[in-house]
C-alpha positions as MATLAB code, in Angstrom:
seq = 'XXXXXXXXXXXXXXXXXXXXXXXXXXXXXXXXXXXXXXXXXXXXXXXXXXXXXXXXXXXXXXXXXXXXXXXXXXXXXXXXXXXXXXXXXXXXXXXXXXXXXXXXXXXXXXXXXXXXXXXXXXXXXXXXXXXXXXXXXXXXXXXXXXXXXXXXXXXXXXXXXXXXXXXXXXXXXXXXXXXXXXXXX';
ca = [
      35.534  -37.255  -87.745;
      34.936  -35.797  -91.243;
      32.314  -36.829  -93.635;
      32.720  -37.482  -97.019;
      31.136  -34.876  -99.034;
      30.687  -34.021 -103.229;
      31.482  -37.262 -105.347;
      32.771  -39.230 -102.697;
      29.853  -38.814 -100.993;
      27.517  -39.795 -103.926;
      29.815  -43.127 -105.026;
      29.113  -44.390 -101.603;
      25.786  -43.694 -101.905;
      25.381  -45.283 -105.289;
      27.382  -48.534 -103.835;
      25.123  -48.581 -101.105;
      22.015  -49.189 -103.117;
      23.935  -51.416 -105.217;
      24.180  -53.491 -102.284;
      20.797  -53.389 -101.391;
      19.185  -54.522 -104.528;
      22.371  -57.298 -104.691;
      21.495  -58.257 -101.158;
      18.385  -56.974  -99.754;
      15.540  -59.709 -100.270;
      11.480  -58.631  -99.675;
      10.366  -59.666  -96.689;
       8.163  -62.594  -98.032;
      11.553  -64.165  -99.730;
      13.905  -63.961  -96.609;
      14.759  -67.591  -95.671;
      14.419  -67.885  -91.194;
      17.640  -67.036  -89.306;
      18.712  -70.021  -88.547;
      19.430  -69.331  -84.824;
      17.089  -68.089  -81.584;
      18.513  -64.642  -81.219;
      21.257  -63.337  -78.817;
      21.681  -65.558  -75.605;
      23.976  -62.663  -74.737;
      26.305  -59.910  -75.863;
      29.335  -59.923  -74.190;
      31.427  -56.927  -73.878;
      34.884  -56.189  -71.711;
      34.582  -53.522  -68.656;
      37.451  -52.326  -66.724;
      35.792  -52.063  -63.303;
      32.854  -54.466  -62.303;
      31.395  -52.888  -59.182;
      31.635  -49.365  -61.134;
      30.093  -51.678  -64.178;
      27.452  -53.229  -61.440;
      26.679  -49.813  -60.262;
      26.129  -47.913  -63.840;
      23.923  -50.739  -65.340;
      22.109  -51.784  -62.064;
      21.821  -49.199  -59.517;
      21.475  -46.829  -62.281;
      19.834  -47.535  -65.616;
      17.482  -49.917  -63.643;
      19.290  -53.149  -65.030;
      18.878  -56.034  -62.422;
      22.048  -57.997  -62.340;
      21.627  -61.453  -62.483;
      24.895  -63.618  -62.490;
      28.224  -62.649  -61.171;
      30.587  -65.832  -61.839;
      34.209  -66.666  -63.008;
      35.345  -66.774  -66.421;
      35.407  -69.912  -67.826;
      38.724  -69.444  -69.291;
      40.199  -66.770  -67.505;
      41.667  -67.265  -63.964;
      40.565  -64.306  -61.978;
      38.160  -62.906  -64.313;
      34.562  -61.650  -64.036;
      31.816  -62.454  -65.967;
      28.201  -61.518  -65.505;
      24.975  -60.648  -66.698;
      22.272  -58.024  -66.641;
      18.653  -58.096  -67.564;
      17.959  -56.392  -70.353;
      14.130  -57.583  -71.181;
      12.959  -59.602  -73.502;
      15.371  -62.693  -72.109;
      17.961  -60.515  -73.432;
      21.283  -60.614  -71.844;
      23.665  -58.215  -71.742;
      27.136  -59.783  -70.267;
      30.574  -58.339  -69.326;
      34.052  -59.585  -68.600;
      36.558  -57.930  -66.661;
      40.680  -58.993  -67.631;
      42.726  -58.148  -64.552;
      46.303  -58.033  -64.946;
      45.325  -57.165  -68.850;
      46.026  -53.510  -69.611;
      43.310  -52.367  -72.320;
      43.554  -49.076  -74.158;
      40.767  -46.734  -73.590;
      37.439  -46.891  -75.593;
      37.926  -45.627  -79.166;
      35.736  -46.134  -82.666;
      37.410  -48.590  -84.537;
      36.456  -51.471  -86.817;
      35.371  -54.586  -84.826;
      34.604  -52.455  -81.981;
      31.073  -51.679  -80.617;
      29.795  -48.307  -82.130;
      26.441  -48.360  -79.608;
      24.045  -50.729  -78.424;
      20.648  -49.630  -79.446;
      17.825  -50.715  -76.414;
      13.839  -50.991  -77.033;
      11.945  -48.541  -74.698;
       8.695  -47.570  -74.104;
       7.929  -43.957  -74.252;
       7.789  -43.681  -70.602;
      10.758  -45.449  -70.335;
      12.356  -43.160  -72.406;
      10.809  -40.373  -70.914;
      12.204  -41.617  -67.010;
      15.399  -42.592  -68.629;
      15.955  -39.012  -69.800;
      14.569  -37.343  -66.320;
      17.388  -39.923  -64.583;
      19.623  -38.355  -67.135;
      19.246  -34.699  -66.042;
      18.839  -35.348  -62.132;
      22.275  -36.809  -62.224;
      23.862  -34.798  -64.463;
      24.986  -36.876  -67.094;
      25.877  -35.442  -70.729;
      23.689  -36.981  -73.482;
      22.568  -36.959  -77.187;
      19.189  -36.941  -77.440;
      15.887  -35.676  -79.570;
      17.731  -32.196  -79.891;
      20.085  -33.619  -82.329;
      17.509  -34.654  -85.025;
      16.906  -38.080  -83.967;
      13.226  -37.837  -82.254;
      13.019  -41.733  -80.743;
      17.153  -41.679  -79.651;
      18.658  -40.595  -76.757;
      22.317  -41.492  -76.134;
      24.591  -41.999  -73.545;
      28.303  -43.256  -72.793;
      28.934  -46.274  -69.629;
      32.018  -46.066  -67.591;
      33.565  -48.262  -70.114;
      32.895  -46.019  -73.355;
      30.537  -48.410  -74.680;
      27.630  -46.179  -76.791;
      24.279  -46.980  -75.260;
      20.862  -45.787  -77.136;
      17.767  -45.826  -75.697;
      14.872  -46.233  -78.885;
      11.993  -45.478  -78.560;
      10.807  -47.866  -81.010;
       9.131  -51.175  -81.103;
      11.662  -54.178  -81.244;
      12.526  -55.056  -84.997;
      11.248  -51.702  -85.735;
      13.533  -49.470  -87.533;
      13.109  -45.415  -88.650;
       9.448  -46.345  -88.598;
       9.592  -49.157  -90.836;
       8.896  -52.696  -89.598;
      12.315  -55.018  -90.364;
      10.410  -57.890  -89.798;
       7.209  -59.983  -90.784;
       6.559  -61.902  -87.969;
       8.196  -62.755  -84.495;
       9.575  -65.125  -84.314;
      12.162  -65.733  -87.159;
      14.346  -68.458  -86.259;
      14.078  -71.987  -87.869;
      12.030  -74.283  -85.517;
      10.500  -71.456  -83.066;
       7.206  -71.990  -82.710;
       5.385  -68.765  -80.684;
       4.932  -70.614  -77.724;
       9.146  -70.740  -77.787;
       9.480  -67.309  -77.521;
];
């Protein structure tokens, strides 16, 4: 896709920093997020034991739910460990024709995953043994490596501390939410 360039490029520049000093509080003067984090992400797949297979047999994710929808006769929906008590969930639609995976607004660009640096470095061997295309350190991006599921959804392993960002540490403390005590986590 093309990237905006000359003054185009430097008004949306200029409006992003306007946002940030409109929106962007020090870390000291941030009020608590007022909820625990994600129970789950939930995301649409077109094939579950593919789904199962990609995220569990291969990425290392243990799968750990496999139920009906709730509100969808016939539907799929489970779970994978992702750490952390971090859930990453799916739902398959059958009968439901879906369009293939594209960018577009209110779509999911990537997920972006905490790793280790020998997680990252495994990931990345797993990568190559199987032959899958990815967009890694050789693209600029040192701690990112990034790969596509068989749904289209963006996956990025960082190799970055959680609430860590570019090197720069989003957050004070862990954890955040109003309520948590440490012991909670």
């Amino acid at each position: 896709m093309p990237q905006p360039e000359g003054a185009e490029l430097e008004a949306i520049r200029a409006r992003r920093e306007e946002l940030r000093q409109k929106y962007l509080r020090p870390v000291g003067q941030r009020p608590a997020t007022p909820v625990g984090g994600f129970h789950h992400v939930a995301l649409i797949c077109r094939n579950v034991e593919e789904t199962i297979r990609f995220y569990q047999e291969f990425l290392g994710f243990p799968l750990v739910e496999l139920v009906e929808n709730r509100d969808y006769a016939g539907s799929s929906h489970f779970f994978f460990d992702v750490g952390n008590r971090n859930l990453l969930g799916f739902f398959d639609f059958p009968g439901h024709d879906h369009p293939p995976f594209s960018e577009t607004i209110g779509g999911v660009q990537h997920i972006a995953l905490s790793t280790t640096p020998e997680n990252f470095a495994a990931a990345r061997q797993r990568l190559d043994d199987a032959g899958v295309e990815y967009l890694g350190p050789d693209r600029g991006v040192a701690d990112s490596l990034y790969i596509r599921d068989p749904n289209g959804i963006g996956i990025e392993f960082y190799r970055a501390e959680l609430a860590v960002f570019d090197g720069h540490r989003l957050l004070d403390s862990w954890p955040r939410s109003a309520g948590q005590t440490l012991g909670e986590r």
